[in-house]
Structures are given as structure tokens and as C-alpha cells.
VOGUVO-776615 format. One line per field, with one value per residue (C-alpha): residue number from 1; residue in one letter; x, y, z. Coordinates in Angstrom, 2 decimals, always signed. Layout:
N
n: c(NUM;...)
res: c(A;...)
c1: c(X;...)
c2: c(Y;...)
c3: c(Z;...)
This chain:
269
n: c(1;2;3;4;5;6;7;8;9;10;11;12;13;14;15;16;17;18;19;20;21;22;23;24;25;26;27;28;29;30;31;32;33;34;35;36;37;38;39;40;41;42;43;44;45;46;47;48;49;50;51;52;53;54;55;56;57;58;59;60;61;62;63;64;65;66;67;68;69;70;71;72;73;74;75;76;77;78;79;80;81;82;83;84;85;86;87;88;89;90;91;92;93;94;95;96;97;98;99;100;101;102;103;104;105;106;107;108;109;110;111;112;113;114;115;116;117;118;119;120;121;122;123;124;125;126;127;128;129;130;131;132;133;134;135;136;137;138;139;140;141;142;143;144;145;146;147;148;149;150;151;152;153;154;155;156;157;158;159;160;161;162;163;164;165;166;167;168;169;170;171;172;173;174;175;176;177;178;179;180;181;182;183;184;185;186;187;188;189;190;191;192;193;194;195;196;197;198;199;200;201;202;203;204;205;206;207;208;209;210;211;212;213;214;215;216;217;218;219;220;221;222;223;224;225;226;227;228;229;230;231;232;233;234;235;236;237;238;239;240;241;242;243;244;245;246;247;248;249;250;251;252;253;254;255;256;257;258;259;260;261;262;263;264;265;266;267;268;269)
res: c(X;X;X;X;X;X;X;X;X;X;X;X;X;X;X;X;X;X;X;X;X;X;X;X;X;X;X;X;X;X;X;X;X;X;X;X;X;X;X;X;X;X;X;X;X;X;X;X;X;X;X;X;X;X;X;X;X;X;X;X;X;X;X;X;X;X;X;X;X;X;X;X;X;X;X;X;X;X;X;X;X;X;X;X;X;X;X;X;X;X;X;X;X;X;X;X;X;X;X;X;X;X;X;X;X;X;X;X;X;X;X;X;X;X;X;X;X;X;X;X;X;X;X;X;X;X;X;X;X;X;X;X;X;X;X;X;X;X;X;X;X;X;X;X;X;X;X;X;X;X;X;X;X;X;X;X;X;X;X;X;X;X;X;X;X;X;X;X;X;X;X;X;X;X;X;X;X;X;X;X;X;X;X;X;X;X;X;X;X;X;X;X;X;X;X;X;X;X;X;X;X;X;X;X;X;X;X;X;X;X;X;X;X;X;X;X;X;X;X;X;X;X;X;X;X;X;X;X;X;X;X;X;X;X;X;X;X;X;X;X;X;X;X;X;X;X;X;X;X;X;X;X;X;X;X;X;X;X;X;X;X;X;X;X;X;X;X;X;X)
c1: c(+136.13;+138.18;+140.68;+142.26;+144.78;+146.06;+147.61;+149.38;+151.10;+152.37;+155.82;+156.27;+157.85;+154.55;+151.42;+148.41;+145.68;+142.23;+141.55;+138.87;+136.74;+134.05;+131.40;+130.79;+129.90;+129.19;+130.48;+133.49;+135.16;+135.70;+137.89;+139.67;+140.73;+141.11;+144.14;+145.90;+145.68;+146.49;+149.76;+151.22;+150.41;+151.99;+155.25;+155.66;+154.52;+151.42;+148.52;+145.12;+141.58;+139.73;+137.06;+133.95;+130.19;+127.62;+125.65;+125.13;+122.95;+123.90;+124.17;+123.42;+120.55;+117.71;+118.84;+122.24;+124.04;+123.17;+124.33;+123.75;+121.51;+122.17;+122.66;+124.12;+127.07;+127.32;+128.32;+130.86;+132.86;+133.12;+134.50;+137.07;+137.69;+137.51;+139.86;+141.85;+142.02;+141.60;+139.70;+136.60;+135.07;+131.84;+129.89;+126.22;+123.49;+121.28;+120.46;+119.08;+122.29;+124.43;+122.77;+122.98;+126.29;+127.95;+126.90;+129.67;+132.17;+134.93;+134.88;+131.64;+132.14;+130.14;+129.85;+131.19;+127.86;+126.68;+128.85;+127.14;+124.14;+123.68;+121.37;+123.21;+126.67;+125.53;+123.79;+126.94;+128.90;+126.56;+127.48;+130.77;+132.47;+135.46;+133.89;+135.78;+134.38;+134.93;+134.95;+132.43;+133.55;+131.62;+133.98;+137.52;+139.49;+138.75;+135.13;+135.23;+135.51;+132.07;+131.69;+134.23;+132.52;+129.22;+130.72;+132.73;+129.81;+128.05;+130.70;+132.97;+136.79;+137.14;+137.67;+139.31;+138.70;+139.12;+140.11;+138.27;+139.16;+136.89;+134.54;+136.10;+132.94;+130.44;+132.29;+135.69;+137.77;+140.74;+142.54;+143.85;+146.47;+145.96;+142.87;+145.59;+147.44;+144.09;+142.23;+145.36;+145.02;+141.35;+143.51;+142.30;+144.35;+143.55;+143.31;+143.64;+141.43;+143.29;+140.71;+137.47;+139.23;+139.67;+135.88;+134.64;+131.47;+127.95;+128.80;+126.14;+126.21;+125.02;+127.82;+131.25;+134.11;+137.99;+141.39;+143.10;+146.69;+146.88;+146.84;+150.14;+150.54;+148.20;+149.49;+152.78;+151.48;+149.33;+152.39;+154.28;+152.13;+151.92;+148.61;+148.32;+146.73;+145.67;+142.23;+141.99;+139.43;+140.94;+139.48;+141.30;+139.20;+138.06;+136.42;+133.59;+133.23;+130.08;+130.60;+133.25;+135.18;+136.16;+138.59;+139.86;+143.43;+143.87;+144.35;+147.77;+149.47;+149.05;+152.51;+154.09;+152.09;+152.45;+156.25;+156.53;+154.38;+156.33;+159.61;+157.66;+157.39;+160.43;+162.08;+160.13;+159.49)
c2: c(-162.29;-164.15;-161.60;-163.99;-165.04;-161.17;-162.00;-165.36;-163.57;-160.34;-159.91;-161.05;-157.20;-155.78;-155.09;-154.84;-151.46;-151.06;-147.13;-145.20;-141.99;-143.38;-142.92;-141.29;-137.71;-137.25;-138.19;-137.22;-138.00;-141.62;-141.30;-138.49;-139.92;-143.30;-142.12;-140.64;-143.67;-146.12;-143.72;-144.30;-147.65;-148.43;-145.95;-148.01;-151.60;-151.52;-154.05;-151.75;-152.29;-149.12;-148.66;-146.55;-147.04;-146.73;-145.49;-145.08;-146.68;-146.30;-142.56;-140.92;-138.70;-139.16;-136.19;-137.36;-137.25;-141.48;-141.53;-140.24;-143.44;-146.66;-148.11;-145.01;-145.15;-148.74;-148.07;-145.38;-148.14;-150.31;-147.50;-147.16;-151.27;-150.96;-148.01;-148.89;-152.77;-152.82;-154.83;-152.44;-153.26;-151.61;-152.27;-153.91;-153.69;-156.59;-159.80;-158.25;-155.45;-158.59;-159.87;-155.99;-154.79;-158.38;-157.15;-154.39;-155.31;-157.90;-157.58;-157.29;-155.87;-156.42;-153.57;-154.35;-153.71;-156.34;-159.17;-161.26;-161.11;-165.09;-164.20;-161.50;-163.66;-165.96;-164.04;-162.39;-165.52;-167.07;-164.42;-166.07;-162.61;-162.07;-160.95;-158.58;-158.80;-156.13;-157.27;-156.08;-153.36;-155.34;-158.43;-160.29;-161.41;-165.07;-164.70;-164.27;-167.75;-167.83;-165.66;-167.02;-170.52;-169.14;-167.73;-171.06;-173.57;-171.62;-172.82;-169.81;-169.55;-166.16;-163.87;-161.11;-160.06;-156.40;-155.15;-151.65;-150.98;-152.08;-149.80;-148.35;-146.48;-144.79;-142.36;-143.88;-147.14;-148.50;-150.86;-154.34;-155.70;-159.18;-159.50;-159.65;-162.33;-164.12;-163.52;-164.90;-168.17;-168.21;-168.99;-165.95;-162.30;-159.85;-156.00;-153.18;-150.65;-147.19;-144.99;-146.16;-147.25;-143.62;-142.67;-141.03;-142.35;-141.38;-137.93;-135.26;-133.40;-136.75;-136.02;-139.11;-137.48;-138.64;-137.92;-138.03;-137.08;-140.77;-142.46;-142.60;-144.13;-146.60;-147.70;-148.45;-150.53;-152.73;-153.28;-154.16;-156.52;-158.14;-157.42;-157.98;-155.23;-151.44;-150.16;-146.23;-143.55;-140.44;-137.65;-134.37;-132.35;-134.19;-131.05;-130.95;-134.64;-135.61;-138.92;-139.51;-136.20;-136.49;-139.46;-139.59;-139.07;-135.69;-137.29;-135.21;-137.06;-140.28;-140.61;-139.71;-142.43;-144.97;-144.29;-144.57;-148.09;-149.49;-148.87;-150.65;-153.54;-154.01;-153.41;-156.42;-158.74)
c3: c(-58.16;-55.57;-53.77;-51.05;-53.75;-53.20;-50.09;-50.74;-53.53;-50.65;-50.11;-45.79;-45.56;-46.99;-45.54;-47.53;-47.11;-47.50;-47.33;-49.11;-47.72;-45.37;-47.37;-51.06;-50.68;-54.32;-58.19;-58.11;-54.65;-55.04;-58.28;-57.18;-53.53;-55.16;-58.01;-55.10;-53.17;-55.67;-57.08;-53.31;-53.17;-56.42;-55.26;-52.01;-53.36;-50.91;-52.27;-52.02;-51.44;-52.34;-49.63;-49.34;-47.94;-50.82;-47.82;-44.36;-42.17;-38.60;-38.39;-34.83;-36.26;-38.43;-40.86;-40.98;-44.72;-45.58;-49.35;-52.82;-53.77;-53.41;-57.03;-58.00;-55.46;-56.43;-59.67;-59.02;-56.63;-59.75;-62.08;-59.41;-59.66;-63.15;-64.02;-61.42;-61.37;-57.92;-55.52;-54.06;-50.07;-49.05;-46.17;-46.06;-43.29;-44.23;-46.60;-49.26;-49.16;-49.62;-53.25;-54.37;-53.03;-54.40;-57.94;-57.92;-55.21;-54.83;-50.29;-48.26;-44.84;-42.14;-39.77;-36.20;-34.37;-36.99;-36.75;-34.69;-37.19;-38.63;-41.54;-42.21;-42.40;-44.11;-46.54;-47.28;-47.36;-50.03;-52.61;-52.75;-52.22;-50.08;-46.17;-44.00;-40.82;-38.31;-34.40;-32.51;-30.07;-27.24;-28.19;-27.69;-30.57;-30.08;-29.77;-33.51;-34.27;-34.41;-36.48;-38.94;-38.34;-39.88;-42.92;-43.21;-42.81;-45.14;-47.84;-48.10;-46.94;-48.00;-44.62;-43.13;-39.71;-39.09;-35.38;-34.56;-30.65;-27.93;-25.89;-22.67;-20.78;-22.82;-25.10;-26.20;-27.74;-26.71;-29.27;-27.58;-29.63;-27.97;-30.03;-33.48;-32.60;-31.07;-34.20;-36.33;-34.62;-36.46;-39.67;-41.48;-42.59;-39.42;-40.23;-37.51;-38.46;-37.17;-38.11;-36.31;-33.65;-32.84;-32.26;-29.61;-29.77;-28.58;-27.85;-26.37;-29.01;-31.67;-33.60;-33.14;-31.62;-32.64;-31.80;-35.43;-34.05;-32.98;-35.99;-36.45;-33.01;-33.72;-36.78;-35.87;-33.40;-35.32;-38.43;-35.15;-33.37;-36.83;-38.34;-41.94;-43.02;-42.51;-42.56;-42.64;-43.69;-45.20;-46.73;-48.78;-46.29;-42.98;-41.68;-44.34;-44.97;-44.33;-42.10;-39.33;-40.10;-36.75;-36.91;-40.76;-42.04;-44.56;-47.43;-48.13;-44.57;-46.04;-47.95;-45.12;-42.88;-45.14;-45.37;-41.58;-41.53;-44.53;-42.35;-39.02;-41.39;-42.83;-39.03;-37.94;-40.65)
């Protein structure tokens, strides 16, 4: 499985997506959320990586919803590759995640809180998977070259760096576009990821705030400062999903979002 070939082969007025519900709820949710997906991607030439936690593991409270079982989950994100032909991305907490998760998935992602971790890179790295990387909300754009240069000594050229906002106070993000074009100079594709990087995080309450109505707004901003790709979280009902409600896309406003972004493109390709 080698997926960086997807993106010499994009079209310079494209950008590519990696979307998915933030974490699978149950058996049917990923294949349902995953045709609608891929039949917009395929209307508006958009190359897709379906994306979706096989569980949770940084969840504010103890009895927080984590997953439906590891291996089972596992297997349900390659029937989507499968029926799909798709690449699949899921994220991984630690080494041992890395050997299991690389069994069933084409793109490991390391969580932004975790990107700093060196066994946990290079764990990751030595599956010869593709590795997103998410920047850690508590870092610049640049600073990621070290975390690119563990991935890379450890014999793998296969990255993607994923922007998710940086922490302003205690309880909110704010996205610096700066950190695209610094990451870009790393030499790898750089993602914005216009979901997560609408948290409201550590809230009284335990539960992550959002402000949804901003996607939009933030997307337009990362297809213009010339990120390669989209990262978003949707959901058919964000409400009732059981992780990050707060901050997803309805599923059903994502034709008309990815309309808007494939216009941004074209405009400034």
C-alpha cells in the first residue's frame, strides 16, 4: 500500500480530502457515511481518504464512548477500502497500535498532542504505511521538521502533515495559515484540518465545545493559502454522535462545501 503516488497523479486545480465521522459509532455508520462521501468525490473529481478512529483514546472523561472494539472497527475501515477502493487513515496512540492498525489501513495518523512522541513515530514509520502527522496545537509549522526528520531517518518518505489550529488561552484554537506555507517548505503534502481546528477545548462542563458555522470560513482559507488537502469530520447527525459532535460538518452540507472549495481552487490555481 503506498498512497503518496495519489497526489503526484492530482490535477494542480484539485485538492485532495480526507473526511470520515470521527470515530465509528457502530456497524453500519462507516459504510453508510463513506458511499455518500465517495459519490461527491467522484461528482466533483476530489481524490478521498476515508477517515475514522477505530477508537478513542484521549476522551475528557473516563466513561466517555472509546469504540466498539478494537479489531472489530479495524475491519469495518477495510470493507470501506475494499468496496470502495479507497485509501482508509485512522489514528494510533502507541507502538503496538502502529503494528495492528497497519494491518488494515493504508495512512497512520498521529494525533497532534502525540507528535512529538519518537517511539511512537518511528514505530509508525517502520510499518512502511503512509503517516499523517497532525501539528501539535502547542507548535509552529516549522517546528515539524523534526518530526518529519524522525519518520524520515527511520527509512520512510511517506508524510503528510496535517495543520489543526493552535491554542489561544485555555478553551479555544486559532488556525495560523503561516504554518501551511512553513510546513510546505518541509517537502511534504500539508492538510488544514477545518474540523478540529474548531474545538473549544477543555470546557467546564468535560465535554469539547465548537463553532461549526465556521467551517466554511475556514476552508476557503486553507484551499486559498494553498494547502493541499482538506481534513473534516462530518456526521449525518452531529448532535447524537458520540465524539466531537460539537465541531463536525452534517453530512447533507457537504456537497455544498465542497462545491464552494472546488471553486476557491480553481480561482487560485
Amino acid at each position: 500500500m503506498n498512497t503518496l503516488p495519489f497526489f503526484n497523479s492530482m490535477r494542480h486545480d484539485r485538492f485532495f480530502l480526507m473526511a470520515g465521522p470521527c470515530v465509528i459509532e457502530n456497524e453500519h455508520m462507516p459504510m453508510e457515511i463513506a458511499s455518500v462521501i465517495v459519490k461527491l468525490c467522484q461528482k466533483y473529481d476530489i481524490p478521498l481518504i476515508f477517515k475514522a478512529s477505530y477508537k478513542k483514546a484521549n476522551r475528557s472523561k473516563l466513561d466517555s464512548f472509546a469504540g466498539i472494539g478494537d479489531e472489530k472497527a479495524l475491519k469495518l475501515l477495510r470493507e470501506v477500502r475494499e468496496t470502495f477502493h479507497i485509501p482508509v487513515v485512522t489514528d494510533i496512540h502507541s507502538v503496538e497500535e502502529a503494528a495492528l492498525a497497519a494491518q488494515y489501513v493504508d495512512v497512520l495518523q498521529i494525533p497532534a498532542f502525540l507528535c512529538r512522541q519518537t517511539e511512537l513515530l518511528v514505530a509508525a514509520a517502520k510499518t512502511g504505511r503512509v503517516i499523517n502527522i497532525k501539528k501539535g496545537q502547542f507548535l509552529s509549522g516549522k517546528s515539524m521538521v523534526y518530526a518529519v526528520d524522525k519518520v524520515r531517518q527511520s527509512g520512510n518518505e511517506q508524510i503528510i502533515l496535517t495543520d489543526r489550529g493552535n491554542m489561544f488561552g485555555y478553551q479555544d484554537l486559532v488556525v495560523d495559515f503561516r504554518n501551511v506555507y512553513d510546513m510546505q517548505q518541509i517537502g511534504v503534502p500539508v492538510v488544514v484540518d477545518i474540523t478540529h481546528s474548531l474545538q473549544q477545548p477543555n470546557q467546564d462542563s468535560g465535554v469539547t465545545g465548537g463553532q461549526p458555522h465556521m467551517i466554511e470560513l475556514i476552508g476557503k482559507a486553507a484551499i486559498a493559502s494553498g494547502a493541499q488537502g482538506i481534513f473534516l469530520e462530518t456526521h449525518p447527525e452531529p448532535a447524537k454522535a458520540k465524539s466531537d459532535g460539537a465541531n463536525m460538518l452534517r453530512l447533507e452540507l457537504l456537497e455544498d462545501l465542497l462545491v464552494k472549495l472546488v471553486r476557491v481552487r480553481e480561482a487560485v490555481s
